[in-house]
C-alpha positions as CSV (number, residue, x, y, z in Angstrom):
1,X,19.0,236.4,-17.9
2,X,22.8,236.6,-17.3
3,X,25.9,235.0,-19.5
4,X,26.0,231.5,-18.3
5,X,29.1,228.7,-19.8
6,X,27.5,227.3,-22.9
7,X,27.7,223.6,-24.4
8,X,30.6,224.6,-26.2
9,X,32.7,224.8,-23.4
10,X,31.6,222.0,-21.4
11,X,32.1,219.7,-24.0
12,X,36.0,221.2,-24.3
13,X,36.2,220.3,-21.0
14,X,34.9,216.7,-20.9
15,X,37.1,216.1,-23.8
16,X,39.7,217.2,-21.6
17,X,39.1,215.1,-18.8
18,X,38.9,212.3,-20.9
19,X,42.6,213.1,-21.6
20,X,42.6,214.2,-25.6
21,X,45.4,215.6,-27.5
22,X,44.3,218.0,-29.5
23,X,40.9,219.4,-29.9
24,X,39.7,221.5,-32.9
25,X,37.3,224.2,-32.8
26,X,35.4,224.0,-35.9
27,X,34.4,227.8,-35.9
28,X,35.4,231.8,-35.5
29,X,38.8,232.1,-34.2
30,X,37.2,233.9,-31.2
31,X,35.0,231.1,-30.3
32,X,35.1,229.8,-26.4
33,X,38.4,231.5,-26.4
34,X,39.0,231.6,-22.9
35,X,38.4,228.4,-22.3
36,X,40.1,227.2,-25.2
37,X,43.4,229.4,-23.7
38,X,43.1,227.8,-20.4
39,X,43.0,224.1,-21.4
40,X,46.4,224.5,-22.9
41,X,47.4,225.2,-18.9
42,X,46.0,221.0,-18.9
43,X,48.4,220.0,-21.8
44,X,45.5,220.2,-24.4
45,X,46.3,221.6,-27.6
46,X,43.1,224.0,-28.8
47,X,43.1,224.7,-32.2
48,X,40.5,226.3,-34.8
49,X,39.7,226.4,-38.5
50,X,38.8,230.4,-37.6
51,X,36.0,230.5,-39.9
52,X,35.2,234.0,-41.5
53,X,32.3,235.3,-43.4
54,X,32.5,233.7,-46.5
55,X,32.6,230.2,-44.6
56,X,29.6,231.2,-43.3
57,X,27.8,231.0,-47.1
58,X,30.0,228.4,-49.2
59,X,30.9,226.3,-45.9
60,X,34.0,225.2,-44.6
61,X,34.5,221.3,-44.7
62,X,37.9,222.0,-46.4
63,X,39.4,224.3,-43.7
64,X,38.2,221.6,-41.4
65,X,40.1,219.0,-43.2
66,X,43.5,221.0,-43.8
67,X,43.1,221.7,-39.8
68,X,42.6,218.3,-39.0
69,X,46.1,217.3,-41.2
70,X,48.2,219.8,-39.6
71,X,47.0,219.2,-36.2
72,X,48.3,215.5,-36.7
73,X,51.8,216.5,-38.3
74,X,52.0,219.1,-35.9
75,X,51.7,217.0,-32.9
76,X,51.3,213.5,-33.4
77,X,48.7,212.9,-31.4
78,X,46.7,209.9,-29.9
79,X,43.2,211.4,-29.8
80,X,41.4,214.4,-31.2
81,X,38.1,215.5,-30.6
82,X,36.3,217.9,-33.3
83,X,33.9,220.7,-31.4
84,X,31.4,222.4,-33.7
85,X,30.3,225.8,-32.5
86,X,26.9,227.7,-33.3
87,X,28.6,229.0,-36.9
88,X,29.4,225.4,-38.3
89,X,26.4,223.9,-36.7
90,X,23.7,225.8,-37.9
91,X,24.9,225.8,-41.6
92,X,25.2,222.4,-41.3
93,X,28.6,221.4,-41.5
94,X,29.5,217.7,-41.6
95,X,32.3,216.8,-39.2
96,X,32.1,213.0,-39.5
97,X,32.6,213.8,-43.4
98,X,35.3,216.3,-43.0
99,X,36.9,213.7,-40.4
100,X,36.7,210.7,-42.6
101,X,38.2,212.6,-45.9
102,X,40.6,213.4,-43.6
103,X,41.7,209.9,-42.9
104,X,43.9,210.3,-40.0
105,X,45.8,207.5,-38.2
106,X,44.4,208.6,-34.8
107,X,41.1,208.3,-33.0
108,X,39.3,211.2,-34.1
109,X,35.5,212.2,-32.4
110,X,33.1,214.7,-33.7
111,X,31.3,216.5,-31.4
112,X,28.1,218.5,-32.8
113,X,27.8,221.2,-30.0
114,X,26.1,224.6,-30.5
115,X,25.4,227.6,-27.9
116,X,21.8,226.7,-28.1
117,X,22.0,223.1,-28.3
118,X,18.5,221.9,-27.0
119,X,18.1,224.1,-23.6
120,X,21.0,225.8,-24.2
121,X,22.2,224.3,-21.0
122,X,26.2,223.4,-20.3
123,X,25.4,220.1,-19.8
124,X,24.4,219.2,-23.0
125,X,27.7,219.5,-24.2
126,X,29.4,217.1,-21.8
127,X,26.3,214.9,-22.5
128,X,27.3,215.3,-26.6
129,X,30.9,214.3,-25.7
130,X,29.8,211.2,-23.6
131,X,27.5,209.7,-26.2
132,X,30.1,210.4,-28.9
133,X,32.7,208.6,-27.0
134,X,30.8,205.7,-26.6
135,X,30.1,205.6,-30.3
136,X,34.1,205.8,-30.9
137,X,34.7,202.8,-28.0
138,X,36.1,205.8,-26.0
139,X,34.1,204.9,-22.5
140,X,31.4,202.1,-21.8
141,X,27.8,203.1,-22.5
142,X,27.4,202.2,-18.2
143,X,29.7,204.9,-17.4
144,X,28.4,207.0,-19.7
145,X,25.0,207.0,-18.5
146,X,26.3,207.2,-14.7
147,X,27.8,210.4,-16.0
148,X,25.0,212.2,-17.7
149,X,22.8,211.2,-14.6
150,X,25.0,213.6,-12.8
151,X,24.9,215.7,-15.5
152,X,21.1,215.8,-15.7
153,X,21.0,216.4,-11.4
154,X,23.5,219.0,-11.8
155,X,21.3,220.9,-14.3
156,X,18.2,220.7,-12.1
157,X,20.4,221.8,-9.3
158,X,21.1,224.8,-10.9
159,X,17.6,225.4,-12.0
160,X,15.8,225.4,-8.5
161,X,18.8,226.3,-6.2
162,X,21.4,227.9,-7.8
163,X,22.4,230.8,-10.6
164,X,19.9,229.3,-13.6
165,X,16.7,230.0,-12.1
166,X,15.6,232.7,-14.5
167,X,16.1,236.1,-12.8
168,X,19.1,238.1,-13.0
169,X,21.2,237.6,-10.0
170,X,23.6,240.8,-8.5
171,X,27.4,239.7,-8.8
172,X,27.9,239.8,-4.8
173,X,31.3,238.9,-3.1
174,X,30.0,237.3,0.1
175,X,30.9,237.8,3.8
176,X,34.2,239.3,5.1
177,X,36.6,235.9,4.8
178,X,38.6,237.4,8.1
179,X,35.2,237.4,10.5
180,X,34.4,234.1,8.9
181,X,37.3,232.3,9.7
182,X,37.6,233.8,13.1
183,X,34.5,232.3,13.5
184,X,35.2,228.6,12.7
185,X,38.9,228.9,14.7
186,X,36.8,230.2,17.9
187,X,34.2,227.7,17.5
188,X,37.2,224.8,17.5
189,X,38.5,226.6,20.1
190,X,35.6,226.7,22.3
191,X,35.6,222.8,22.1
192,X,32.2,222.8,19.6
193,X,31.4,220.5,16.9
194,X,32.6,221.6,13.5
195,X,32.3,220.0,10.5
196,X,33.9,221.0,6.8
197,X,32.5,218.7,3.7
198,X,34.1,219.1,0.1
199,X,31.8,219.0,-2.4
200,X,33.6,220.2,-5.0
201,X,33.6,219.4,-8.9
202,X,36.5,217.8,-10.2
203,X,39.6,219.9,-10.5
204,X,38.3,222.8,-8.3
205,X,38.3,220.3,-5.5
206,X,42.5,221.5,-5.4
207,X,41.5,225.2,-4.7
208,X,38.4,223.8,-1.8
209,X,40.7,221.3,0.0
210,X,43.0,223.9,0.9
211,X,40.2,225.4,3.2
212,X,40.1,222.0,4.8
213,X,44.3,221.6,5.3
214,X,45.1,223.2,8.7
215,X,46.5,221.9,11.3
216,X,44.0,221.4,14.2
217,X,46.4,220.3,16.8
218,X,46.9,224.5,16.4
219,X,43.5,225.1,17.6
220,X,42.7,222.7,19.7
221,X,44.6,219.4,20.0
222,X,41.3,217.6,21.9
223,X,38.6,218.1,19.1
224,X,39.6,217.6,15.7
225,X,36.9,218.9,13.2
226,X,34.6,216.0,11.3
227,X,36.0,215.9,7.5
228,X,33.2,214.7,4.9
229,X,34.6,215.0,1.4
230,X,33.5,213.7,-2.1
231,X,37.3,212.0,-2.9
232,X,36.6,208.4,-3.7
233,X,39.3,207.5,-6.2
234,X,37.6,204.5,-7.6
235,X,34.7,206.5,-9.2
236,X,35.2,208.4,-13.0
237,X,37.2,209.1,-15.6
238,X,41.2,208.2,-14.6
239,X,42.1,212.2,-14.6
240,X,39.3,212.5,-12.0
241,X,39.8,209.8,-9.9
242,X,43.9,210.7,-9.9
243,X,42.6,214.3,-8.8
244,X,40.9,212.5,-5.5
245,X,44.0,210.3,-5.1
246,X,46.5,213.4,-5.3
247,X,44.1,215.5,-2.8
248,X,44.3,212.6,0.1
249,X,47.6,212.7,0.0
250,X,47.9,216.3,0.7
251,X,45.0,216.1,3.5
252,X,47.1,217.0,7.0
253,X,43.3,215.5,8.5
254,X,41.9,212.3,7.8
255,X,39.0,212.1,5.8
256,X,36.1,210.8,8.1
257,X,33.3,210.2,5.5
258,X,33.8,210.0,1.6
259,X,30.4,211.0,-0.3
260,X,31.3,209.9,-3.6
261,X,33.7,210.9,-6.6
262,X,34.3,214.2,-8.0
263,X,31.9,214.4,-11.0
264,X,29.2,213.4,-8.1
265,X,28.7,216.5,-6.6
266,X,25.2,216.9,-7.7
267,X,24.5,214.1,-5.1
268,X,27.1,213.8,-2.8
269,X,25.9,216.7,-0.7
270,X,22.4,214.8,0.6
271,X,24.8,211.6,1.2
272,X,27.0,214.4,3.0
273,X,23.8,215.6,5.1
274,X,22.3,212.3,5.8
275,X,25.8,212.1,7.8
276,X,25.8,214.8,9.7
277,X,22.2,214.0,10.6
278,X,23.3,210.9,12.5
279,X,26.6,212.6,13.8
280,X,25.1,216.4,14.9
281,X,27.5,219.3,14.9
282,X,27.6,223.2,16.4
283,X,28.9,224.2,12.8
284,X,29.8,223.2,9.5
285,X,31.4,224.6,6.3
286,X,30.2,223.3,2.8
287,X,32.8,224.1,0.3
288,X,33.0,224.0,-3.8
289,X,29.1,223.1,-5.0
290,X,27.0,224.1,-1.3
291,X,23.7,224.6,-3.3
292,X,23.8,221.1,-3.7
293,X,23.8,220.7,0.1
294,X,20.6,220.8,1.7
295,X,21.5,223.1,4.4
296,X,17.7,223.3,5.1
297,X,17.3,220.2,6.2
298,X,20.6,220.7,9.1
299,X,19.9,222.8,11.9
300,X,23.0,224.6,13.6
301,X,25.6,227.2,12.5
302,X,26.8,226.8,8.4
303,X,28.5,228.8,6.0
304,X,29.0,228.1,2.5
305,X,31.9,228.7,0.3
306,X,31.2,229.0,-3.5
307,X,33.4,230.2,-6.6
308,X,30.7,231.8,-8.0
309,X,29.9,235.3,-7.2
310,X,26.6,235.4,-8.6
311,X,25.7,232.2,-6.3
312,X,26.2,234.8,-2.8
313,X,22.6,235.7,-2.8
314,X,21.3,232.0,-4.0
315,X,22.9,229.9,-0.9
316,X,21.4,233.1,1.6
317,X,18.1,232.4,0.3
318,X,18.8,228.7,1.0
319,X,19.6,229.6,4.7
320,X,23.5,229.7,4.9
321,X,24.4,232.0,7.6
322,X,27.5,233.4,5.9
323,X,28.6,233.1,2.4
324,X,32.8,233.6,1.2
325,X,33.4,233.4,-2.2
326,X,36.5,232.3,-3.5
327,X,37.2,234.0,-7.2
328,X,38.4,232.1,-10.6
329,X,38.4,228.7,-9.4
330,X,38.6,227.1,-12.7
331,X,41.9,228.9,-14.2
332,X,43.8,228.5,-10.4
333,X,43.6,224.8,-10.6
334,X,44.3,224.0,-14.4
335,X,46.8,222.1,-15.2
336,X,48.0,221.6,-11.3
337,X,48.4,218.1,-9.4
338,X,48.5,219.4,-6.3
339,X,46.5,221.5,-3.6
340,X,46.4,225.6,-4.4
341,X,46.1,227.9,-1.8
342,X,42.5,229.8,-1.5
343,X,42.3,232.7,0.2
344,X,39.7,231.7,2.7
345,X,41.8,228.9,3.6
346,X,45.0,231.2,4.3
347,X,42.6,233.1,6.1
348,X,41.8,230.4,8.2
349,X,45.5,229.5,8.8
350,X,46.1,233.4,10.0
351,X,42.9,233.2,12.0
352,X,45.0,230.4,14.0
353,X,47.7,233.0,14.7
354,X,45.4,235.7,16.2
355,X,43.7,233.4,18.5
């Protein structure tokens, strides 16, 4: 019942991870325009043909066109990928025409996303983008498919466990961040069991792993916490896997169990439970994607930390004990290599000091 990211932007963003110049919006100049503002923070260049009303009736293939040449002497670029929006789409535009009459020297994509493409899930956008690339020799068809599996589990995930499910959900900022982290410092402290997994998608992983990057000789030099994380390097798209790669360099812990690679969060939680089934723990911490934890099936302390305010109530009726919520993810870690500094991980830093 709420505002939810639509196909459009996904497939913006799957373009950009698969490292694409320029990308043309063929719609209304307002169109996705946040998200078209904050790949530029990545190095992508978002354009738009800024359809008006009249394009609406007599079309606008030429606009397209003109676009499509100026984007190229503007900016010489490599790659271009061509986003239709709900305006083009459902009068019917042809981008592969528009492209071709174009006749660039580049590797140009079309991309025939909508707001209400099929569910009106996200997903289908990044699934549009995938099968498009394949057509353009972009990406083998196997790591295509690997992809839209995940894509597929991620969409289910938020169907039956997180903000999708139907019902409108209260924005709610979750549990005091101070009392939170006092309570993970005191549990180290105390010589318990405490366990932090990252299961975080793609480039929010740099906001989560900051939660993760204390020092806990600080705490308690005998009993370093267990560190699960979703960072294998060899797995994705080369953005992706150089996100892992940048991350484990930054780790002050080493990494005791890797899950999977980033764009495999929708299963890398169960791999990160089935874990922590054979090594037991007093507490653990589930940071970036928690709904796709199965905290129900691990019995002891846990708290999940989410970017998504409108996912507090959703990991509480899964059985998280205390929820933090950590605000705008997404914008705080465009267009960065390196770890960014959340504010429940300075708060477990402080925590340290007032122990």
């Amino acid at each position: 019942m709420h505002p939810r990211p639509s196909p459009i932007a996904a497939s913006l963003y799957t373009l950009r991870d698969m490292n694409v110049d320029v990308i043309i919006m063929h719609g209304p100049h307002g169109c996705c325009f946040r998200t078209g503002r904050l790949l530029e923070s990545d190095g992508v260049r978002v354009l738009t043909t800024a359809m008006a009303e009249n394009d609406f009736i007599l079309g606008a293939s030429e606009k397209l066109e003109n676009t499509l040449k100026e984007a190229y002497d503007m900016f010489k670029p490599e790659f271009i990928g061509v986003v239709g929006t709900c305006a083009s789409m459902i009068i019917g535009e042809d981008l592969k025409e528009a492209i071709a009459n174009a006749d660039l020297d580049c590797t140009v994509i079309p991309v025939e996303s909508h707001g209400g493409f099929g569910e009106g899930d996200n997903t289908e956008g990044a699934i549009m983008v995938l099968d498009s690339a394949v057509e353009y020799g972009i990406i083998p068809r196997e790591e295509a498919d690997r992809q839209i599996e995940m894509l597929k589990k991620a969409t289910e995930i938020e169907k039956t466990r997180g903000m999708a499910q139907g019902k409108y959900i209260q924005p709610n900022f979750g549990d005091n961040k101070e009392e939170v982290a006092k309570k993970i410092i005191k549990a180290l402290s105390d010589g318990k069991k405490v366990a932090f997994v990252l299961n975080a998608k793609k480039e929010t992983s740099y906001l989560f792993a900051d939660i993760l990057n204390f020092d806990y000789r600080e705490v308690n030099p005998e009993n370093k916490p267990i560190i699960i994380a979703n960072l294998d390097e060899n797995i994705g798209l080369s953005r992706i896997r150089n996100h892992a790669v940048n991350i484990k360099q930054e780790l002050k812990a080493d990494i005791d169990y890797i899950t999977g690679g980033l764009d495999e969060y929708p299963v890398t939680g169960k791999a990160a439970a089935d874990y922590l089934k054979k090594n037991p723990v007093d507490l653990y911490v589930v940071c970036g994607v928690p709904h796709a934890f199965p905290v129900e099936e691990i019995e002891c302390e846990s708290i999940a930390v989410t970017d998504g305010p409108r996912l507090v109530e959703p990991l509480r009726d899964l059985g998280y004990d205390n929820v933090v919520a950590e605000l705008d993810a997404h914008s705080k870690t465009l267009g960065t290599d390196k770890i960014v500094f959340s504010d429940f991980g300075g708060m477990i830093r402080s925590a340290i000091d007032w122990k």
